[in-house]
Every structure is written in C-alpha cells, then in structure tokens.
C-alpha positions as CSV (number, residue, x, y, z in Angstrom):
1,X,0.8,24.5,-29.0
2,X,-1.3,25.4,-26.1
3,X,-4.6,23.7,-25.3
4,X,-7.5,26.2,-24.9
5,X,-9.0,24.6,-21.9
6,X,-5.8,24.1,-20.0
7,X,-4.1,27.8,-21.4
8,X,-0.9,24.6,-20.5
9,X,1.7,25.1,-23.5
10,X,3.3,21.6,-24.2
11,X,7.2,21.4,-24.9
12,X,7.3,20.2,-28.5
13,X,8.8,16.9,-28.7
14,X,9.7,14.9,-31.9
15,X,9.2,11.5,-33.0
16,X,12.9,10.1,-32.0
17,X,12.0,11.6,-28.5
18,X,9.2,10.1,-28.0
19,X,10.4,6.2,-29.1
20,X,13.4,6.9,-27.0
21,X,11.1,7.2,-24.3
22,X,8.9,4.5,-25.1
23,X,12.0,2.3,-25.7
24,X,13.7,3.4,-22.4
25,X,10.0,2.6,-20.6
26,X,9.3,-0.5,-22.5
27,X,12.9,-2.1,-22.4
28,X,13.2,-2.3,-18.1
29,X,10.5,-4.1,-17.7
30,X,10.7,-7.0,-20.4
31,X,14.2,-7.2,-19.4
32,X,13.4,-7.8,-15.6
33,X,10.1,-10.5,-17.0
34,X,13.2,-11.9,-19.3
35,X,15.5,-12.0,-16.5
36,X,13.3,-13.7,-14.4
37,X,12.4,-16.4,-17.0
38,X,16.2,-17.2,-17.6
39,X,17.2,-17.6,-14.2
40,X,14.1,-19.3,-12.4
41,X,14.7,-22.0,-10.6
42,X,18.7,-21.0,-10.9
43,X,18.7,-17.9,-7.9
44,X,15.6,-17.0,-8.3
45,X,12.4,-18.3,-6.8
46,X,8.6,-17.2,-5.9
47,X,9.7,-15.6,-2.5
48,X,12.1,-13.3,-4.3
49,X,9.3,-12.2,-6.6
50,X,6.9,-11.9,-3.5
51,X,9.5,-9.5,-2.0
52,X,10.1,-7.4,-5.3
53,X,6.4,-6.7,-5.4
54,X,6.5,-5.8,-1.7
55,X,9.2,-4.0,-1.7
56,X,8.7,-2.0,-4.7
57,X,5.2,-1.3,-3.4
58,X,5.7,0.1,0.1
59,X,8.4,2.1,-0.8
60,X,6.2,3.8,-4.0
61,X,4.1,4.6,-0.9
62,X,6.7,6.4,1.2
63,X,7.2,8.7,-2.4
64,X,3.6,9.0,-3.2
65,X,1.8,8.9,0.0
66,X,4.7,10.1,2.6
67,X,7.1,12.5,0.0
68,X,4.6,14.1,-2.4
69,X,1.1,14.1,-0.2
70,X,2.5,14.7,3.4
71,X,5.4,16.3,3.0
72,X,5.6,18.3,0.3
73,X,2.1,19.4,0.0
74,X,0.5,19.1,4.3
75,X,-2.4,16.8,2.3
76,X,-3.4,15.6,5.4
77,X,-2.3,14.8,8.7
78,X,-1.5,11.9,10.7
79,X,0.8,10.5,14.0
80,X,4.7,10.7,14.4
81,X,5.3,7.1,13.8
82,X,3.3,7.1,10.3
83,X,5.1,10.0,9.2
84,X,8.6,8.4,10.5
85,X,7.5,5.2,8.3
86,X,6.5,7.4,5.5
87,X,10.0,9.2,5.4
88,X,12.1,6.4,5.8
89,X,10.0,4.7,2.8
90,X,10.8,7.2,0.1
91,X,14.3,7.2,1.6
92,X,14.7,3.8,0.2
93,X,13.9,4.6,-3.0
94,X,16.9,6.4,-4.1
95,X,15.2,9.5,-5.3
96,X,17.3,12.0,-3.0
97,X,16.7,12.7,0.5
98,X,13.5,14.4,2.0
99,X,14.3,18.0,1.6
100,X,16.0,17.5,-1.4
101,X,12.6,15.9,-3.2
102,X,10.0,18.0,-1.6
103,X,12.1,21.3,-2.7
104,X,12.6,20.0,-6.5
105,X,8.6,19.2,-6.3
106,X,7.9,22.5,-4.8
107,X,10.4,24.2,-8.1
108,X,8.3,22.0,-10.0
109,X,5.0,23.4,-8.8
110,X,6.0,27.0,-9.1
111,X,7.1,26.7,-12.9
112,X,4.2,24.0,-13.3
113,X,5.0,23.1,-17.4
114,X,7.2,25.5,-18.3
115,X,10.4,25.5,-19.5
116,X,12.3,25.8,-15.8
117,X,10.1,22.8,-14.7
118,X,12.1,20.2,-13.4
119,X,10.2,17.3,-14.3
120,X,7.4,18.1,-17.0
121,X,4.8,15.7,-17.4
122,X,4.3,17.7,-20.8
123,X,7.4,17.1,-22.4
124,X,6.5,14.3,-24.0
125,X,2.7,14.5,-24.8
126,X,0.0,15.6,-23.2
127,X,0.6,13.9,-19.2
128,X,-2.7,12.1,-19.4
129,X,-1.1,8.9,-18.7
130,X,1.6,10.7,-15.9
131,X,-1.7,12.1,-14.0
132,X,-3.5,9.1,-13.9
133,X,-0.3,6.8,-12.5
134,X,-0.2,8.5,-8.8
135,X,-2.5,6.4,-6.5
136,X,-1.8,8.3,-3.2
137,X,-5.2,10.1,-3.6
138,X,-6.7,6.5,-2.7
139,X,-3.9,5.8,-0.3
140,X,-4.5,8.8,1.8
141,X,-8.2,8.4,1.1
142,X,-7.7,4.8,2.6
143,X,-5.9,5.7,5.7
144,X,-8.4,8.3,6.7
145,X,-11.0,5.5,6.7
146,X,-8.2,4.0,8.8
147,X,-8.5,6.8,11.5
148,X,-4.5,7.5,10.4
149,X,-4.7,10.6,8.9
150,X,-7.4,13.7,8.9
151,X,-7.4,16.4,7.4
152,X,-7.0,15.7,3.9
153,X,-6.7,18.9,2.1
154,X,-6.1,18.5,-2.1
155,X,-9.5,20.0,-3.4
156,X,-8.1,23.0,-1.4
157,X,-4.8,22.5,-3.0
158,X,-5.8,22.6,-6.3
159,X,-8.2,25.4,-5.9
160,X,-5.1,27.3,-4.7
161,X,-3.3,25.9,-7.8
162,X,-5.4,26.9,-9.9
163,X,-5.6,30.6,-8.7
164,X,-1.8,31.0,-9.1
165,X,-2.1,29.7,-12.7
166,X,-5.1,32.4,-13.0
167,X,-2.7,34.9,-11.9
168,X,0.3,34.3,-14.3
169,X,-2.2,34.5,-17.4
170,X,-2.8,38.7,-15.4
C-alpha cells in the first residue's frame, strides 16, 4: 500500500507482528514499574530512581542530540568539549560505537522505507508515533538559545531529502 501524499510504500505487517511488538514495548516497562514496586525499600530507594531517570535521559541525548543530529547529519555546530560529551553519551548507551551508528543511519537514509532499510519506522504502521518520539529538534533548538551550537541546518536537510526522494520516483 503506498500513501499518495507520501508516494512511501509501507512493509505489510500482520496482526501477530504487530501484538508482538506491542507486547515486547508494553512488557519492559511494567516489568521495570513491577520490579520496582517488589523490591522498594529492599535495594531499591528514591536515589536509585533519581539516577535511572538521569541517566537514561542524558545518555538519550548523546544518541539523539550528539549521534543522530551532530554527527550523523552536521545539524548544527558547536565547541570540542560539547561534541566530546555528546559522543561519549551515546557511547553509553550500547547502541554500537560512533561510526558504526552514524554509517547504519546514513544506510538507513539512503534506502529511506524500503526493503534494504535498516531500521524502518514503516514496518509496523504508518511511523506516526516513531516521528513524533525524537526530541533533539528542541534539544538542539535549546542549546542554540544557549549560545552552544549555531548553525542548525534541518529545514535544509529535509529539503535535500526530499529532492533525492523526488529523484527516485524519475
């Protein structure tokens, strides 16, 4: 099925798929609420959950912010030592190293939905939800306020984006 507006073919997925996914999204994090419940007060206390939040937070940034927006794409630019922090962020994440992320994100930007697309945001649905999850837009938006980073470049990105799309259809 391709969607008119888009001319973006979606990978057809079927009804096990898709509560598989839900099930494997869904069951993490009433497992981790559960887990916490059962063990409060027995190895597990308010400063823990402070640090999970933190933790899981700046290091989203280093992917979403430092990874996807800096280094991948050149979204903007900003000092050494931000970029340094940045990197070393995402490294904690687990995802792969630098190169090794911004190369499958570049494969994924040159098959953009299609079948040799590493990670799809169509294979299950329609990626409404998946575009509307990355908040680095504000992030970076937010340090140039800062004076941290200049530069930001992603309407220009996109324009570009959406030429090479225009050229595929040719």
């Amino acid at each position: 099925m391709t969607t008119a507006e888009t001319g973006v073919t979606a990978l057809p997925s079927s009804r096990s798929t898709r509560l598989g996914v839900l099930f494997f999204v869904i069951a993490p994090i009433v497992g981790l609420i559960l887990a916490i419940w059962l063990s409060w007060g027995r190895g597990v206390y308010a400063l823990d959950i402070i640090q999970l939040v933190f933790w899981h937070s700046i290091t989203g940034l280093g992917v979403t912010v430092g990874f996807h927006r800096l280094f991948t794409h050149a979204s903007f630019k900003t000092y050494s030592p931000v970029k340094a922090t940045l990197g070393i962020l995402g490294s904690m994440t687990a995802q792969g190293n630098l190169f090794q992320w911004c190369a499958v994100h570049m494969k994924h930007h040159r098959y953009s939905d299609g079948e040799n697309d590493p990670h799809s945001p169509h294979a299950y649905g329609d990626g409404l939800l998946h575009g509307q999850m990355d908040p680095s837009w504000w992030i970076i938006k937010g340090l140039e306020w800062l004076g941290l980073a200049s530069g930001i470049r992603v309407p220009e990105a996109n324009a570009i984006q959406a030429k090479r799309k225009q050229q595929k259809k040719e």
